[in-house]
N, C-alpha and C positions, 0 to 999 in steps of 0.2 A: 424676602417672601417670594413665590415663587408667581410668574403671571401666565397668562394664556395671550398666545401670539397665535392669530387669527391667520391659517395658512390659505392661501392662492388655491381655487378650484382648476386644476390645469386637465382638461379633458383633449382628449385626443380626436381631430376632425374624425366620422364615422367614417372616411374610405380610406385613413389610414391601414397599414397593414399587422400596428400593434393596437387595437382600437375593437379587440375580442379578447372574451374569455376562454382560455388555455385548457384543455383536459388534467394537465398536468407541469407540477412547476416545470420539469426537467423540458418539457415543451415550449414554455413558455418561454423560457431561459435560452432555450436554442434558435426559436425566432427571434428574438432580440438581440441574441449574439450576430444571425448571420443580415438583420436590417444595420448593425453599427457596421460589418462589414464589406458590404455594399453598396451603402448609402455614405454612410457617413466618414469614413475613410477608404472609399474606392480611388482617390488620386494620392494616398497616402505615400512617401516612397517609404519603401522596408526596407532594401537596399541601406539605404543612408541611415537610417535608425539603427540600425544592426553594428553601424561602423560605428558611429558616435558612442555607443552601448558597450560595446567592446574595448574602444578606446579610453571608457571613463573606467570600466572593470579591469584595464590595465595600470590604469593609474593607481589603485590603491594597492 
């Protein structure tokens, strides 16, 4: 039988910068794309991801 799992209210502090309603998803989508790449993966290396990516795409 099937239950109810009582989920987490995870609200965003107000001066965050995703912590507003969007005109549109496509807006919405594109601020959030560009906070994950700025924030969240700004010391990320691509460089080295790139090699490792390439090197497991060679192995198979």
């Amino acid at each position: 039988m099937a239950s109810v799992i009582k989920k987490a209210d995870h609200k965003l502090p107000e001066n965050h910068p995703l912590a507003r309603k969007f005109d549109t998803a496509e807006e919405g989508a594109k601020a959030k794309a560009d906070y994950v790449m700025n924030t969240v993966l700004k010391d990320f290396d691509w460089d080295a991801f790139m090699v490792k990516k390439q090197a497991q795409a060679s192995k198979q």
